[in-house]
C-alpha positions, -999 to +999 in steps of 0.1 A: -604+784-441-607+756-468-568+737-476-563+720-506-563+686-510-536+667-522-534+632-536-506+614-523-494+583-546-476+554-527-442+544-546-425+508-540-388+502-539-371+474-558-336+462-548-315+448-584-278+437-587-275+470-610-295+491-588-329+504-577-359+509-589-390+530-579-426+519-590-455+539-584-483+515-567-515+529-581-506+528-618-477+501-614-460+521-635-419+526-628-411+563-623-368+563-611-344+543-620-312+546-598-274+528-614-250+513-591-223+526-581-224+561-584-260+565-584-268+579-616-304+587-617-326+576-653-365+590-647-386+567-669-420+579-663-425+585-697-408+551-713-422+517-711-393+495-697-390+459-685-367+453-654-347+422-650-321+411-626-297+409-657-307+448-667-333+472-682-350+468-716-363+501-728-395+492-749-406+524-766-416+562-755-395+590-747-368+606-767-353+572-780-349+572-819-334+547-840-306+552-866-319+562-896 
């Protein structure tokens, strides 16, 4: 019997004074971004952001539209 292979991606954990971060390691692309305090979860797999100690720029993709 033949199982199926599955790729499995490493992630990387970043620690910020608003919150955490994941980063997936082969693309270096960031996947999760979790708020402090409560935890509020933001995925950002399909926006290109910048992290910062000071915050999160969000530099285009996703659902973001500007007023118009």
């Amino acid at each position: 019997m033949m199982s199926k292979v599955v790729p499995l991606f490493g992630y990387a954990v970043y620690e910020f004074p608003w919150g955490t971060a994941v980063k997936e390691k082969r693309t270096g692309k960031w996947t999760t971004v979790f708020l402090k305090p409560d935890g509020q979860r933001i995925d950002v797999s399909n926006i290109e952001v910048i992290l910062h100690n000071n915050g999160i720029e969000f530099i285009s993709g996703g659902d973001l539209h500007e007023p118009g």
